[in-house]
N, C-alpha and C positions, 0 to 999 in steps of 0.2 A: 562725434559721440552724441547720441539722444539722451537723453534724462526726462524724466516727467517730477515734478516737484509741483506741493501745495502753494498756492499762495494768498491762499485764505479760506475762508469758511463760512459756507451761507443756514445763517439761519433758519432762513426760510425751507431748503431742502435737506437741513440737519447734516452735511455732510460736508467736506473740502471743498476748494475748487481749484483744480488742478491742471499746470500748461503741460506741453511739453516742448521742448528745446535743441536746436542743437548747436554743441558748442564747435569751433575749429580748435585745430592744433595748439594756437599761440593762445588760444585763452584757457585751454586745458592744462598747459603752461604754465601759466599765470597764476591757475587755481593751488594747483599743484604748489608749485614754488613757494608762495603763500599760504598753504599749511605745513609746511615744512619749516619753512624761517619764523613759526612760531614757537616751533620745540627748539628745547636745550640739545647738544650734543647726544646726551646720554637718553633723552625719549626718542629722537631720530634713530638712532642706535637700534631699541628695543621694539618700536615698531616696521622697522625695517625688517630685525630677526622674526620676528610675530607674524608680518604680512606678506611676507616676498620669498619665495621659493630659492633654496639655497642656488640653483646654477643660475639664476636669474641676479642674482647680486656679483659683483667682483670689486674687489678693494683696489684702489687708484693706488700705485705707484707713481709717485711725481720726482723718481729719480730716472726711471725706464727713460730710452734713447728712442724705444720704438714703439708699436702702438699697444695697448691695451688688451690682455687677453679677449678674444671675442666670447660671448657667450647666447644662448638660443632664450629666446623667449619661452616658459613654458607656464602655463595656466595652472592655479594654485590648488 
């Protein structure tokens, strides 16, 4: 994934100054993971419902024998 982000701001040309990036899988991961284990139960919850496309979520079952409903990725 590319991202471009500021990482400071020159006086001189009054404006940002801005990289761009790319992260791999495990650190998107990572990022990921870490703004999630900062929300409670109930904000995880609500920006889940807020951000994520209903066929795109499915609730775990951690009694099921077998595997997990599959579902398609779909763009929000």
């Amino acid at each position: 994934m590319k991202i471009r982000k500021a990482i400071g701001y020159s006086i001189k040309e009054q404006e940002e100054v801005e990289v761009d990036f790319l992260l791999d899988k495990t650190q998107i991961s990572e990022i990921v993971n870490m703004f999630f284990d900062k929300m409670e139960y109930g904000e995880r919850s609500a920006w889940i419902r807020n951000n994520i496309p209903e066929p795109n979520v499915v609730l775990v079952d951690n009694e099921s024998q077998g595997e997990q409903p599959p579902f398609v990725y779909e763009k929000g």
